[in-house]
N, C-alpha and C positions, 0 to 999 in steps of 0.2 A: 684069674682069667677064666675066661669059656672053656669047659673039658668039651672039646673038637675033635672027633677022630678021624673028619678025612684031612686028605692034603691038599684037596682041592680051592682054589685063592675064592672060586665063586661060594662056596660053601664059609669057609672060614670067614671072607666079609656077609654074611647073610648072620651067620652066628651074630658078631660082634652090633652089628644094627639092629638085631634083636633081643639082643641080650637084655634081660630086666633091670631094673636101676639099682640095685645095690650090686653087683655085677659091672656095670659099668662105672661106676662109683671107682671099681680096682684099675679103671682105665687111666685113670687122673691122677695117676702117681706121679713123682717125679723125684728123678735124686737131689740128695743134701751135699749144700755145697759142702767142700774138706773140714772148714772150719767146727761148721754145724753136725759132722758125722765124730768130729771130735767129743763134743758136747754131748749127745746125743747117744743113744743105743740104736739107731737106727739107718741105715740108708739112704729108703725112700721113702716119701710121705706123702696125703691126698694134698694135690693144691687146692688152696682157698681164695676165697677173694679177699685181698689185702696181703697176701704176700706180695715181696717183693723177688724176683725170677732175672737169671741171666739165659740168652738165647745161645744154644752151641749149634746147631744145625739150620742149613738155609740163605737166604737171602738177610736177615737179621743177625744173621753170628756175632756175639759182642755185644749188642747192646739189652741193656736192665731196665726194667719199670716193674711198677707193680702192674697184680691182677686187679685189673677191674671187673673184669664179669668172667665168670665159669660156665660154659654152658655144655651141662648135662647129656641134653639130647641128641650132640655130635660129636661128645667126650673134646673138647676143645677150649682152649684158653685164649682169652682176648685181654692183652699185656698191652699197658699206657704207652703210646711213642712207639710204637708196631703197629704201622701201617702201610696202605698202598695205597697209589696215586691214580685216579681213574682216569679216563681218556680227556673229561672235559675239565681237570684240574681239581675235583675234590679228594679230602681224603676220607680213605676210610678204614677201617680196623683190620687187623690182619691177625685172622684165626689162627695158632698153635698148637699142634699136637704135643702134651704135657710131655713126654718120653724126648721131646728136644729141647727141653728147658731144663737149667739146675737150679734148686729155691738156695737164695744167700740169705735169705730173710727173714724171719717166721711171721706170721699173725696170732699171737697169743692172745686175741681178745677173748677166746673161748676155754670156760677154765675145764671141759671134759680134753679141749684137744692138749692141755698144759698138763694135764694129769697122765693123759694116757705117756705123752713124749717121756717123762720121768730124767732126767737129768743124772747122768753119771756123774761119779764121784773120783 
């Protein structure tokens, strides 16, 4: 995270929107489902696109899709089958903050992120 030292909510969001991108990059965590924290040494992980993610917080609670797109530049996840309905009936995607999603999933197509995870024994 941003090392922050006021308490101030305008200062702390001023931080985080300008936070450089390997920095916001630690925005995009999210925890491992039970299973996978079994498996795993780890808690939480960056999401990527091609996980697949369940929704705990919000108007979506419950329901799983994968990631389709990540976007960076407002730290937010845009999850298949999460979305919202506009006034004149289309839909459209319904951005998630990573910290209210659990990944049940992984995307190992990337063998640095397969290497780094390490599998217990």
């Amino acid at each position: 995270m941003v090392r922050i030292e006021s308490k101030q909510p305008r200062k702390q969001r001023k931080a985080r929107y300008n936070a450089p991108s390997h920095m916001k990059t630690k925005f995009l965590n999210a925890p491992l489902s039970a299973s996978l924290k079994e498996k795993y040494t780890k808690k939480t992980l960056r999401v990527v696109k091609g996980d697949t993610v369940k929704v705990t917080r919000g108007d979506h609670t419950g329901e799983e899709g994968l990631v389709d797109a990540v976007d960076m530049r407002n730290t937010k996840l845009i999850v298949h089958g999460v979305s919202s309905t506009k006034v004149d009936g289309t839909e459209v995607p319904r951005t998630i903050d990573a910290s209210k999603v659990v990944i049940t999933k992984l995307n190992l197509d990337d063998k640095r992120r397969v290497a780094k995870l390490g599998e217990s024994e």
